[in-house]
PDB file with SEQRES, HELIX, SHEET and CRYST1 records, atoms N, CA, C and O in Angstrom:
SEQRES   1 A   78  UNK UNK UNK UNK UNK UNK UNK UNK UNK UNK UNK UNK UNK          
SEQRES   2 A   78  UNK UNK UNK UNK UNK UNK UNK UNK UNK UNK UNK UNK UNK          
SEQRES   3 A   78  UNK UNK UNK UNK UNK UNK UNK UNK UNK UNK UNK UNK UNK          
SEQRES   4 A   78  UNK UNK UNK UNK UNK UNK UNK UNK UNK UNK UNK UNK UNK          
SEQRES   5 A   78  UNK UNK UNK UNK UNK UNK UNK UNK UNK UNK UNK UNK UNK          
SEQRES   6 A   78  UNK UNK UNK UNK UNK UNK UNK UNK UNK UNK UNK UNK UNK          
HELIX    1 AA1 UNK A    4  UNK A    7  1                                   4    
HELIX    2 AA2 UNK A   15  UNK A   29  1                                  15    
HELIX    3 AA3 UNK A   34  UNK A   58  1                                  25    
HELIX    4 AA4 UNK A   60  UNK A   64  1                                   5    
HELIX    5 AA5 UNK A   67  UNK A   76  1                                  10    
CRYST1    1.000    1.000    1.000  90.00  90.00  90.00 P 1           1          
ATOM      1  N   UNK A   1      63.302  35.183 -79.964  1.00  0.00           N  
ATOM      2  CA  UNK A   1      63.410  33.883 -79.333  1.00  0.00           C  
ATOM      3  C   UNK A   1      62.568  33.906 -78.053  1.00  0.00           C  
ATOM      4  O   UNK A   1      62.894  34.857 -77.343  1.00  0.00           O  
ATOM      5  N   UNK A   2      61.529  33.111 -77.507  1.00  0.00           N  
ATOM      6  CA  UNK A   2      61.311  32.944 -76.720  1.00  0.00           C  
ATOM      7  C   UNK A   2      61.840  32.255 -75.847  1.00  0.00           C  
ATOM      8  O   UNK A   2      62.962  31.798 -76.070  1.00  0.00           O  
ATOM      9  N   UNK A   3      60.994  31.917 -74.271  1.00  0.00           N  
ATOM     10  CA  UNK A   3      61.941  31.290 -73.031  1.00  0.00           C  
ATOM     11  C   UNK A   3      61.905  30.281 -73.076  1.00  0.00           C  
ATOM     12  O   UNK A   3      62.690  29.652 -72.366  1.00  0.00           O  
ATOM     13  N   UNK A   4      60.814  29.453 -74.083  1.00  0.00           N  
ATOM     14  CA  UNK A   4      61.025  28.054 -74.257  1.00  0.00           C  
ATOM     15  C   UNK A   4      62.151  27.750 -74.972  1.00  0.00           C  
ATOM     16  O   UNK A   4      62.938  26.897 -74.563  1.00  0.00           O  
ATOM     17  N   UNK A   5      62.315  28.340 -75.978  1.00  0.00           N  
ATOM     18  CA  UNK A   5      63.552  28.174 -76.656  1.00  0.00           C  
ATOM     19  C   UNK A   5      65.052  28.610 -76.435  1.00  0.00           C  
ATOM     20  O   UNK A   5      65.984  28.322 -77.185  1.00  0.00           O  
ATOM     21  N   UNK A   6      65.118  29.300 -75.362  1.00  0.00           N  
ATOM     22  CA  UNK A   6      65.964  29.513 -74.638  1.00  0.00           C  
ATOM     23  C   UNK A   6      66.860  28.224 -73.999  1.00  0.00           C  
ATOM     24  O   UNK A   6      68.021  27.829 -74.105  1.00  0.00           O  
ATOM     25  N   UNK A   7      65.544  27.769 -73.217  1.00  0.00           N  
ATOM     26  CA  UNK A   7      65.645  27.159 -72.055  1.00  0.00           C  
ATOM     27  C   UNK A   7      66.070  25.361 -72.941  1.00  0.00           C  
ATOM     28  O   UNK A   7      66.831  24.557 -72.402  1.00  0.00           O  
ATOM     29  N   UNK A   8      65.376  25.091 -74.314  1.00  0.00           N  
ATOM     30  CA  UNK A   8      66.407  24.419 -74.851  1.00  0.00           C  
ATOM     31  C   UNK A   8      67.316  24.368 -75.896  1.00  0.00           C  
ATOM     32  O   UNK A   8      67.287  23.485 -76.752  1.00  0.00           O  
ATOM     33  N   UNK A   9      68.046  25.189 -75.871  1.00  0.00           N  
ATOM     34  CA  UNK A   9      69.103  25.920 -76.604  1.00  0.00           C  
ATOM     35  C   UNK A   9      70.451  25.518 -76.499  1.00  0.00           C  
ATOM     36  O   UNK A   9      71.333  25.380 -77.346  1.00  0.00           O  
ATOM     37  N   UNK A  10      70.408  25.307 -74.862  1.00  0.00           N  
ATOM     38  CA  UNK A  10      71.442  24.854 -74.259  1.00  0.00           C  
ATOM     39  C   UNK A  10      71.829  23.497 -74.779  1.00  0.00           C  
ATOM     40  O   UNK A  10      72.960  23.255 -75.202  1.00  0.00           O  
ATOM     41  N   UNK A  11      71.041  22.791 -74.740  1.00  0.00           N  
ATOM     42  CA  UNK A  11      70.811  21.175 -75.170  1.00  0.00           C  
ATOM     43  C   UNK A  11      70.943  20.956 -76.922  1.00  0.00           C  
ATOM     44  O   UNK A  11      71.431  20.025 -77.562  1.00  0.00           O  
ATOM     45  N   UNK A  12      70.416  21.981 -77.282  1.00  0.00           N  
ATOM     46  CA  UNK A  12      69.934  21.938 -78.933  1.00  0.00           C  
ATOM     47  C   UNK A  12      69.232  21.218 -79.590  1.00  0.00           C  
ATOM     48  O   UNK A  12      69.337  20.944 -80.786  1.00  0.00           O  
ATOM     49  N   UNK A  13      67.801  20.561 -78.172  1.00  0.00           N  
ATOM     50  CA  UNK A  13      66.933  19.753 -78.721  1.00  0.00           C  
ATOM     51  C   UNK A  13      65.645  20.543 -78.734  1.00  0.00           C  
ATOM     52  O   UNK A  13      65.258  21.380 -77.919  1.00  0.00           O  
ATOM     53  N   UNK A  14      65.136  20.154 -79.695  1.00  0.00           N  
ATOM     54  CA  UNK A  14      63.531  20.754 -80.281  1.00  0.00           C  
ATOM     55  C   UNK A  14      62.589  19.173 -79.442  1.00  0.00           C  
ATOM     56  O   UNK A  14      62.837  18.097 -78.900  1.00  0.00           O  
ATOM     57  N   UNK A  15      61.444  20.049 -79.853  1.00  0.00           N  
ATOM     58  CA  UNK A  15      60.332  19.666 -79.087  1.00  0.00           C  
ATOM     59  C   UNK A  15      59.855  17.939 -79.447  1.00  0.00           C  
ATOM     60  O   UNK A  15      59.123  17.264 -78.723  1.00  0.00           O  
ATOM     61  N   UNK A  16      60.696  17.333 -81.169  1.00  0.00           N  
ATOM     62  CA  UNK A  16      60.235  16.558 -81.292  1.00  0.00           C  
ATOM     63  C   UNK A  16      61.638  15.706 -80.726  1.00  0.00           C  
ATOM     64  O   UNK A  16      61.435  14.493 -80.762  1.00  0.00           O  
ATOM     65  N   UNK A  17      62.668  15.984 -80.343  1.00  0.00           N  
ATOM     66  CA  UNK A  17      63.856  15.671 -79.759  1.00  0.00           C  
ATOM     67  C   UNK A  17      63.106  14.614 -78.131  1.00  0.00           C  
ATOM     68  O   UNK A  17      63.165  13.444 -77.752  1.00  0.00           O  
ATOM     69  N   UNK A  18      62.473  15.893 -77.634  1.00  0.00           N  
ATOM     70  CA  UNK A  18      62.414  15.716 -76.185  1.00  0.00           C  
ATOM     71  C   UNK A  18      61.018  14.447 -76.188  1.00  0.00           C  
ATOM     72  O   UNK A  18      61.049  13.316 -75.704  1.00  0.00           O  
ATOM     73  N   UNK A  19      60.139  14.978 -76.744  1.00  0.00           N  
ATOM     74  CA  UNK A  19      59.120  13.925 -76.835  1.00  0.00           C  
ATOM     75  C   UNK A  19      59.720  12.431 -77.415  1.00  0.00           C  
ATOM     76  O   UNK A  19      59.366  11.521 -76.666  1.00  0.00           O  
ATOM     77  N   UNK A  20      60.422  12.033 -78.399  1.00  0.00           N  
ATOM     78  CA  UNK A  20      61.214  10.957 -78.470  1.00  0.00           C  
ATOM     79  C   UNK A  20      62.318  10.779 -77.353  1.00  0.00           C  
ATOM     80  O   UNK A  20      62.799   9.647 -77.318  1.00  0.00           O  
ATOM     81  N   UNK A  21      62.717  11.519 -76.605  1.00  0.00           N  
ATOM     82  CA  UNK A  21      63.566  10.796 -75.742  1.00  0.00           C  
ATOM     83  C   UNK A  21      62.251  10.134 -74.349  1.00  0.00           C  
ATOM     84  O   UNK A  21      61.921   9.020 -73.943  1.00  0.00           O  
ATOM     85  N   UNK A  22      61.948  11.239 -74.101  1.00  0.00           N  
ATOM     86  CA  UNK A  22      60.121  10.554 -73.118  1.00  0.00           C  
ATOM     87  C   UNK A  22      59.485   9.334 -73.743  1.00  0.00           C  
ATOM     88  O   UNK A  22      58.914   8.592 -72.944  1.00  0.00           O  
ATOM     89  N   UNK A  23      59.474   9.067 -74.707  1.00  0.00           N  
ATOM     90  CA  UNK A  23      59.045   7.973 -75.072  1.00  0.00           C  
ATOM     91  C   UNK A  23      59.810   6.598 -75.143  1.00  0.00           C  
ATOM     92  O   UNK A  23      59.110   5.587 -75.100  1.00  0.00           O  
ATOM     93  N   UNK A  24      61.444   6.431 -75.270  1.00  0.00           N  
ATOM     94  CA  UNK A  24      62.142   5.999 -75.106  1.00  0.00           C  
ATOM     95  C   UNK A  24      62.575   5.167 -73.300  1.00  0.00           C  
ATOM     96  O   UNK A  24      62.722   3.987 -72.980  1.00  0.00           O  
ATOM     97  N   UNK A  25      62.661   6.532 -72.455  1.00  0.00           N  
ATOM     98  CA  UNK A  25      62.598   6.347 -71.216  1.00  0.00           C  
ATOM     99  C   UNK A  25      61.479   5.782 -70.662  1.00  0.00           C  
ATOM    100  O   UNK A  25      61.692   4.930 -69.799  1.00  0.00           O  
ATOM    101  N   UNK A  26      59.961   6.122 -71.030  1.00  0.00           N  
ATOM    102  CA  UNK A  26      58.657   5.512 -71.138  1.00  0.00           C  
ATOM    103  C   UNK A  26      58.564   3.881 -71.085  1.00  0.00           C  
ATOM    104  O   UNK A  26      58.101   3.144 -70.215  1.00  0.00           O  
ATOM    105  N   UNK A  27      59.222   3.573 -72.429  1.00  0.00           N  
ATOM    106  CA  UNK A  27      59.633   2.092 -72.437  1.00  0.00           C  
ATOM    107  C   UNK A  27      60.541   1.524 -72.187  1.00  0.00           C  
ATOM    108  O   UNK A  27      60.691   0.397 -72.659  1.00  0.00           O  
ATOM    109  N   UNK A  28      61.307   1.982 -71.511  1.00  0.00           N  
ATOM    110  CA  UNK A  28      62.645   1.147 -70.686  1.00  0.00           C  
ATOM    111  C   UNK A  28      62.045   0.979 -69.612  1.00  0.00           C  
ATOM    112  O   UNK A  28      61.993  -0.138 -69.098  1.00  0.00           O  
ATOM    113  N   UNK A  29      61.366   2.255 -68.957  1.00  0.00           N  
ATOM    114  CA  UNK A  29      61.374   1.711 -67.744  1.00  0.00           C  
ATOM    115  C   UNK A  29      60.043   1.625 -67.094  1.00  0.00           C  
ATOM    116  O   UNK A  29      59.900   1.442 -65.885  1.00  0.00           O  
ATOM    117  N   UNK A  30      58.915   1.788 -68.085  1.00  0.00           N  
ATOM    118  CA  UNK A  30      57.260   1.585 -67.844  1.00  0.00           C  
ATOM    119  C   UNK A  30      56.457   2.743 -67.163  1.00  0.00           C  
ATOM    120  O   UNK A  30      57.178   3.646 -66.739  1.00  0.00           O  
ATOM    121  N   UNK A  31      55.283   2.881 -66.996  1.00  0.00           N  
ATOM    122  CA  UNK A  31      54.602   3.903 -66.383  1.00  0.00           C  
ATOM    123  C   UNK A  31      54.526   3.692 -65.115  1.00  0.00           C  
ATOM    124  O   UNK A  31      54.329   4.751 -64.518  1.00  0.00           O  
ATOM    125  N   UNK A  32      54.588   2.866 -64.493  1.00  0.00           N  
ATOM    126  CA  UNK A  32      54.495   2.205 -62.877  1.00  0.00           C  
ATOM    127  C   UNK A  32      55.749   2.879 -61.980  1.00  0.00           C  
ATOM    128  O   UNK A  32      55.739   3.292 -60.821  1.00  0.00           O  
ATOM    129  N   UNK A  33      56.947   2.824 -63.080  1.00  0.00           N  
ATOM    130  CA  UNK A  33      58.452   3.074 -62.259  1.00  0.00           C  
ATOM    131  C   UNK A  33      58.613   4.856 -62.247  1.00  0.00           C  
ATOM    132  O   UNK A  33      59.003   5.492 -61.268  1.00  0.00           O  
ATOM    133  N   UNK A  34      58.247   5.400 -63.457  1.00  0.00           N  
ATOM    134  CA  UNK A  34      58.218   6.531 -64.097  1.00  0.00           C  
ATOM    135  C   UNK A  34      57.980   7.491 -62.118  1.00  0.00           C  
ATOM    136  O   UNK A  34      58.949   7.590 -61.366  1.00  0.00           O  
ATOM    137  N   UNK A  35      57.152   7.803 -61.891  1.00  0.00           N  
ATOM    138  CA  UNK A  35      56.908   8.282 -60.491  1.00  0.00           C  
ATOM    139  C   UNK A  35      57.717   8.067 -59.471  1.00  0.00           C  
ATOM    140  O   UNK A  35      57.699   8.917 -58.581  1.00  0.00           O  
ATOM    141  N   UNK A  36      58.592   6.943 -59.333  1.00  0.00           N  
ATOM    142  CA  UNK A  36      59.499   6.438 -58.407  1.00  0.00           C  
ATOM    143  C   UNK A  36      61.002   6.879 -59.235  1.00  0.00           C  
ATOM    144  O   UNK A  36      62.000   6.718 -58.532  1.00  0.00           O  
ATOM    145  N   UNK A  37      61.195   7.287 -60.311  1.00  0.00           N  
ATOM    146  CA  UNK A  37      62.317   7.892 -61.114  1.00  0.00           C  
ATOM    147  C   UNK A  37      62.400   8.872 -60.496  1.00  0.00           C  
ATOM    148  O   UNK A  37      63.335   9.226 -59.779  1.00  0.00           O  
ATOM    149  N   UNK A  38      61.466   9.381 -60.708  1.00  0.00           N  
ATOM    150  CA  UNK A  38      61.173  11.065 -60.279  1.00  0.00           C  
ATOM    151  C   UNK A  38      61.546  11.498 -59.168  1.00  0.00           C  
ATOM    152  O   UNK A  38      62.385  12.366 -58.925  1.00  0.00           O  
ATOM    153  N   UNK A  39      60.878  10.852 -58.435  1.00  0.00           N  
ATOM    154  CA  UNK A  39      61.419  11.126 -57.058  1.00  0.00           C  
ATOM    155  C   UNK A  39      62.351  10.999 -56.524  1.00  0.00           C  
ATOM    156  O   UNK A  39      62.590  11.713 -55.551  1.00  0.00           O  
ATOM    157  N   UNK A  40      63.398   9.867 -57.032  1.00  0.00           N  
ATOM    158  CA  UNK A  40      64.165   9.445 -56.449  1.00  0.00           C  
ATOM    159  C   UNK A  40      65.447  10.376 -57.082  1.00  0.00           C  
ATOM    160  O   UNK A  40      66.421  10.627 -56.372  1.00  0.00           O  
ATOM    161  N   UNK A  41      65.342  10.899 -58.595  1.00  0.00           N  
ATOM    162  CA  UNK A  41      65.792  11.677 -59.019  1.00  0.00           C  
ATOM    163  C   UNK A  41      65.569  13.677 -58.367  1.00  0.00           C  
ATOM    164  O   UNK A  41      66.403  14.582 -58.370  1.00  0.00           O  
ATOM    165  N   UNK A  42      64.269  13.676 -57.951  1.00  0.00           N  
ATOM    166  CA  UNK A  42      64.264  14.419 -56.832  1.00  0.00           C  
ATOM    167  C   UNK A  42      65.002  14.570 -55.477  1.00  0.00           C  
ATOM    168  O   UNK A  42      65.443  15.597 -54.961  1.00  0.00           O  
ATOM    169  N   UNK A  43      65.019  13.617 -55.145  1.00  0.00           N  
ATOM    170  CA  UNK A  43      65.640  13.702 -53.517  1.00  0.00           C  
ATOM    171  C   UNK A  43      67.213  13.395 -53.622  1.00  0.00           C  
ATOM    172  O   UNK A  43      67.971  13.487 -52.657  1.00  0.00           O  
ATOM    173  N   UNK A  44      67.615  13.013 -54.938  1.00  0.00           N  
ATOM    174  CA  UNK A  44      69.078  13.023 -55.201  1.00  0.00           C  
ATOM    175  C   UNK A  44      69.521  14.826 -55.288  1.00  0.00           C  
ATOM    176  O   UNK A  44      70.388  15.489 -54.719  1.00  0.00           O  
ATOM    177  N   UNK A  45      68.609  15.110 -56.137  1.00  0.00           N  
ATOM    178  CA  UNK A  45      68.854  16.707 -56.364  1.00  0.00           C  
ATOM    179  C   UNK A  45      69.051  17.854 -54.705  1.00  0.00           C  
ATOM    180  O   UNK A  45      69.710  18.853 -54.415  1.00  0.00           O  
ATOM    181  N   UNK A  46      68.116  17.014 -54.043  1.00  0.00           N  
ATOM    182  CA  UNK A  46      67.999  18.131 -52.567  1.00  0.00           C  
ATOM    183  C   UNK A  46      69.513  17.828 -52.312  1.00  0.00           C  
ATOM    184  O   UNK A  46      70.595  18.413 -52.249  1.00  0.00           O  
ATOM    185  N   UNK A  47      68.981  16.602 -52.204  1.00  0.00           N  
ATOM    186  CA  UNK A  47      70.781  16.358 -50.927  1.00  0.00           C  
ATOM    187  C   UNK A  47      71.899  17.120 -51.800  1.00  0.00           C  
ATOM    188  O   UNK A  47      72.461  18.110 -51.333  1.00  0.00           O  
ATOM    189  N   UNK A  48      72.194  16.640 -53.049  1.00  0.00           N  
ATOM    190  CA  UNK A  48      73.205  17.534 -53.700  1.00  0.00           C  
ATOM    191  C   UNK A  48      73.444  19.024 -53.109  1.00  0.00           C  
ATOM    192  O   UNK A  48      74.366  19.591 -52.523  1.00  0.00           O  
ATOM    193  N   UNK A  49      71.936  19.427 -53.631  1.00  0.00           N  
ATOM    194  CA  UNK A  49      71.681  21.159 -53.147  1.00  0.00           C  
ATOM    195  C   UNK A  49      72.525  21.420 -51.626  1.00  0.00           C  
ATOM    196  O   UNK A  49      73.386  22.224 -51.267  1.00  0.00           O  
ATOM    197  N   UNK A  50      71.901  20.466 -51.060  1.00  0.00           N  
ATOM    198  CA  UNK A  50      72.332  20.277 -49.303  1.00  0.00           C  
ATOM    199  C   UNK A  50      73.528  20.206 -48.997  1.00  0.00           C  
ATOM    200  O   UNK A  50      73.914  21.150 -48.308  1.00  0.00           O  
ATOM    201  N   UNK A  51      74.276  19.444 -49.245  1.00  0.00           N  
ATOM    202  CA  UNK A  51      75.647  18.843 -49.422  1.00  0.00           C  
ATOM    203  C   UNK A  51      76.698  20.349 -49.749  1.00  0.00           C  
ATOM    204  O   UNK A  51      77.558  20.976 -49.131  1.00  0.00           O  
ATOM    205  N   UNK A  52      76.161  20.415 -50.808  1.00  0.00           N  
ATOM    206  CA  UNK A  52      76.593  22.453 -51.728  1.00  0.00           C  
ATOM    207  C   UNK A  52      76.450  23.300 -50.648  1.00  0.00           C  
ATOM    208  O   UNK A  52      77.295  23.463 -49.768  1.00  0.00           O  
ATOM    209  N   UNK A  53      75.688  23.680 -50.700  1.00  0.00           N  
ATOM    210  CA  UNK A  53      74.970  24.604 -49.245  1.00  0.00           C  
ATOM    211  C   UNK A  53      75.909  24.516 -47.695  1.00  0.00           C  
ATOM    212  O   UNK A  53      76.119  25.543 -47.049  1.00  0.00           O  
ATOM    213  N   UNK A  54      76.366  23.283 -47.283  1.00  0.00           N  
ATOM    214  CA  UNK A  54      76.883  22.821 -46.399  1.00  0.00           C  
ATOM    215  C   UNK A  54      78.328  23.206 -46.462  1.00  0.00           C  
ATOM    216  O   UNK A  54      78.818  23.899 -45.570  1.00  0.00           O  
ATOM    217  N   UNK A  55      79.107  22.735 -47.603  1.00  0.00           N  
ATOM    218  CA  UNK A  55      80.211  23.200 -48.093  1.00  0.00           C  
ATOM    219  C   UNK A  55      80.616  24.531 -47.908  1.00  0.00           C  
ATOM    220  O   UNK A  55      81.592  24.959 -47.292  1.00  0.00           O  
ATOM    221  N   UNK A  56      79.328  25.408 -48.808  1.00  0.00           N  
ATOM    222  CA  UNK A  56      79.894  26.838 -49.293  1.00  0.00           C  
ATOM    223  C   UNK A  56      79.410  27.522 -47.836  1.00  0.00           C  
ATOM    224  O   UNK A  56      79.632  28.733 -47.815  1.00  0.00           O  
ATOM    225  N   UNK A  57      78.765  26.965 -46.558  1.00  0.00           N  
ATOM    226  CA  UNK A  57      78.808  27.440 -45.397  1.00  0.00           C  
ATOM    227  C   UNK A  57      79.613  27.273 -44.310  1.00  0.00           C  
ATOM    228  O   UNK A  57      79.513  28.053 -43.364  1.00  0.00           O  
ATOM    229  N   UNK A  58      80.426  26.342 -44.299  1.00  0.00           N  
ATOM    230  CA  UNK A  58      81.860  26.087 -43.864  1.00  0.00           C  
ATOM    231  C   UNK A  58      83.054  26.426 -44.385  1.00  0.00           C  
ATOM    232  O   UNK A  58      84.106  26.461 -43.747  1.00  0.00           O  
ATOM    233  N   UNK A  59      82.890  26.738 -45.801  1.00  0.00           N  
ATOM    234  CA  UNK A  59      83.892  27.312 -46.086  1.00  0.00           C  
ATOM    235  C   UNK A  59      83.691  28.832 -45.970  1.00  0.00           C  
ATOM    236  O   UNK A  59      84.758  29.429 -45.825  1.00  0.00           O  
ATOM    237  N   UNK A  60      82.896  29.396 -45.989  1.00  0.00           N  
ATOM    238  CA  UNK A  60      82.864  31.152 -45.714  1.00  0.00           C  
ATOM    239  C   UNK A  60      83.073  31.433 -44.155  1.00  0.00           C  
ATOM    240  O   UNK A  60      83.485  32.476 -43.647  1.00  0.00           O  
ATOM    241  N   UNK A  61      82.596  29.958 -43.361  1.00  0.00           N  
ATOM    242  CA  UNK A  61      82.713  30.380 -41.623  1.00  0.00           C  
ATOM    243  C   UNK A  61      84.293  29.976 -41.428  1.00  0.00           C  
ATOM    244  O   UNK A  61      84.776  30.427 -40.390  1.00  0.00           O  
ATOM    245  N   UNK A  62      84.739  29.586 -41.842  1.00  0.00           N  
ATOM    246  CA  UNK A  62      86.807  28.944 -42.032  1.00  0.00           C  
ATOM    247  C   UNK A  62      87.519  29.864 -42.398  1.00  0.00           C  
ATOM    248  O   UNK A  62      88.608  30.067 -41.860  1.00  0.00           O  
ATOM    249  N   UNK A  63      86.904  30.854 -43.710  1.00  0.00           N  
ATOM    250  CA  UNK A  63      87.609  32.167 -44.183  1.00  0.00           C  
ATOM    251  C   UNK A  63      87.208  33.137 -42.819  1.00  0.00           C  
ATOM    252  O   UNK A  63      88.165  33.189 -42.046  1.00  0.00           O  
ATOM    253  N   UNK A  64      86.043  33.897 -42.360  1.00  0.00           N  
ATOM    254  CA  UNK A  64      85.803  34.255 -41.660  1.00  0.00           C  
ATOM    255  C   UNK A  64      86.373  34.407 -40.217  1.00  0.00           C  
ATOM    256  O   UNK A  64      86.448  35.421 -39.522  1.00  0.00           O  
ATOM    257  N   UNK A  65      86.842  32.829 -39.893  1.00  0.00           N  
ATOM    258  CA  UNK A  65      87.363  32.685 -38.806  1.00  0.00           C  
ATOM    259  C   UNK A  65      88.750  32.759 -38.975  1.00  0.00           C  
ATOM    260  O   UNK A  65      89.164  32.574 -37.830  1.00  0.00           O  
ATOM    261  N   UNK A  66      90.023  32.965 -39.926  1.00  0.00           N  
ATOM    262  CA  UNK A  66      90.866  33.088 -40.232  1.00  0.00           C  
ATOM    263  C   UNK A  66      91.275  34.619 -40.523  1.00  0.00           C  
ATOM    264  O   UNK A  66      92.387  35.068 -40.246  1.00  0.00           O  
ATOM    265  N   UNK A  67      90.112  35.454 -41.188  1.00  0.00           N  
ATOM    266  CA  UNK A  67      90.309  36.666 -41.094  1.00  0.00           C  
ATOM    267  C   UNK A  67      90.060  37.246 -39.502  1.00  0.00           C  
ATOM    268  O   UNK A  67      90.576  38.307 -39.149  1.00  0.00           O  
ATOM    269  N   UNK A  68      89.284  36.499 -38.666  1.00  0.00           N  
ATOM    270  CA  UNK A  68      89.270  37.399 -37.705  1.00  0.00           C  
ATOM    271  C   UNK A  68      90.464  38.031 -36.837  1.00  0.00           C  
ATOM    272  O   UNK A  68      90.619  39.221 -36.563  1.00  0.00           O  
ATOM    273  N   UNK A  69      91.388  36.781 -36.417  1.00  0.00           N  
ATOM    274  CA  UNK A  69      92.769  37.176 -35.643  1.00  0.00           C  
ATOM    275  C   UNK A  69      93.349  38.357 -36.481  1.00  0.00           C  
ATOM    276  O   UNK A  69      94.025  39.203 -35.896  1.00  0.00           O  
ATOM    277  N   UNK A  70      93.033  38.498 -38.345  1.00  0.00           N  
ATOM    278  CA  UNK A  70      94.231  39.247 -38.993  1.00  0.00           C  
ATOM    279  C   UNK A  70      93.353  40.988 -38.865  1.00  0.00           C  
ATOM    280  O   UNK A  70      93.992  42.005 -39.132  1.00  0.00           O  
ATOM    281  N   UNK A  71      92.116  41.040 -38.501  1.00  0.00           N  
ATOM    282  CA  UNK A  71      91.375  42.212 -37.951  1.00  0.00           C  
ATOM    283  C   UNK A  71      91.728  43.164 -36.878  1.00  0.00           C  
ATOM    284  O   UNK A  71      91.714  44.392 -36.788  1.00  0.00           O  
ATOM    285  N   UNK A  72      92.193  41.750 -35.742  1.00  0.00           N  
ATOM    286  CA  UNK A  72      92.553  42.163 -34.154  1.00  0.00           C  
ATOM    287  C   UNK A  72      93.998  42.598 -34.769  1.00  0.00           C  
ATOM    288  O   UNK A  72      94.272  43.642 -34.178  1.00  0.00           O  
ATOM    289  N   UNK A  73      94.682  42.398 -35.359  1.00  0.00           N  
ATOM    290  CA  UNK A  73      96.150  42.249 -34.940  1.00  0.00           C  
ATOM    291  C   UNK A  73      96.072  44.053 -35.619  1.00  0.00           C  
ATOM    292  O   UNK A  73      96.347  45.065 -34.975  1.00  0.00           O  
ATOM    293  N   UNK A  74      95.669  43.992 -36.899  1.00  0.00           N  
ATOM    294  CA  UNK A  74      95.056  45.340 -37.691  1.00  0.00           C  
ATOM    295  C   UNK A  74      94.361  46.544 -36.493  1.00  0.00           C  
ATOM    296  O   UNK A  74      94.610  47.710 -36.796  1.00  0.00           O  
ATOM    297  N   UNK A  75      93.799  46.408 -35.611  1.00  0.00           N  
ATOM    298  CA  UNK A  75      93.580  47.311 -35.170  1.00  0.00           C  
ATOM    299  C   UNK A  75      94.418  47.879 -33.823  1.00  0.00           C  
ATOM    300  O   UNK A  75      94.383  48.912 -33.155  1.00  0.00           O  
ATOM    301  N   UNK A  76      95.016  46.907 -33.804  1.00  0.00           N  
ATOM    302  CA  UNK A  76      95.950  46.844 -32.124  1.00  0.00           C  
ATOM    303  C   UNK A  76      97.047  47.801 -32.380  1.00  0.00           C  
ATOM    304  O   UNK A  76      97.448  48.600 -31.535  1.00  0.00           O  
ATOM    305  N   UNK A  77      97.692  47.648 -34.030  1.00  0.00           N  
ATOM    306  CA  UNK A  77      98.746  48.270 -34.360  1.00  0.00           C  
ATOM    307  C   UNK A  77      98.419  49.610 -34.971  1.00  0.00           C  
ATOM    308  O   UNK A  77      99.242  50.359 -35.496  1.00  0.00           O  
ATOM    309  N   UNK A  78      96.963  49.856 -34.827  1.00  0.00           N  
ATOM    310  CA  UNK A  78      96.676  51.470 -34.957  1.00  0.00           C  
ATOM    311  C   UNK A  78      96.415  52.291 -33.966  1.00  0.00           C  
ATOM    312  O   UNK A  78      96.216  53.485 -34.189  1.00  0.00           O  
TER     313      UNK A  78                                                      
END                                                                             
């Protein structure tokens, strides 16, 4: 198996799958909009990423800061 086929495996669409759905989306929404999809489907993706990122860095500095008092108290009583 190669990584192309890997990579749609997940989906379980073949190549003439994906080219009919591009062509579909093509004509709903024209070649003019197609570039402004993209992008806009791009910059939805960052912020997501961002948003994630933001989360899983407040929540490790909240654990962090909760373990610290239980460190002090751990070494005071040795």
């Amino acid at each position: 198996m190669t990584n192309v086929d890997v990579n749609y495996a997940m989906f379980n669409l073949g190549t003439g799958e994906l080219v009919l759905i591009f062509l579909v989306i093509l004509l709903l929404f024209g070649a003019k909009r197609l570039p402004e999809l993209a992008r806009g489907l791009g910059k939805g993706i960052n912020e997501f990423k961002d948003a994630v990122d933001t989360s899983k860095k407040e929540i490790l500095d909240a654990k962090e800061s909760a373990e610290a008092p239980l460190e002090k108290k751990e070494e005071e009583e040795s």
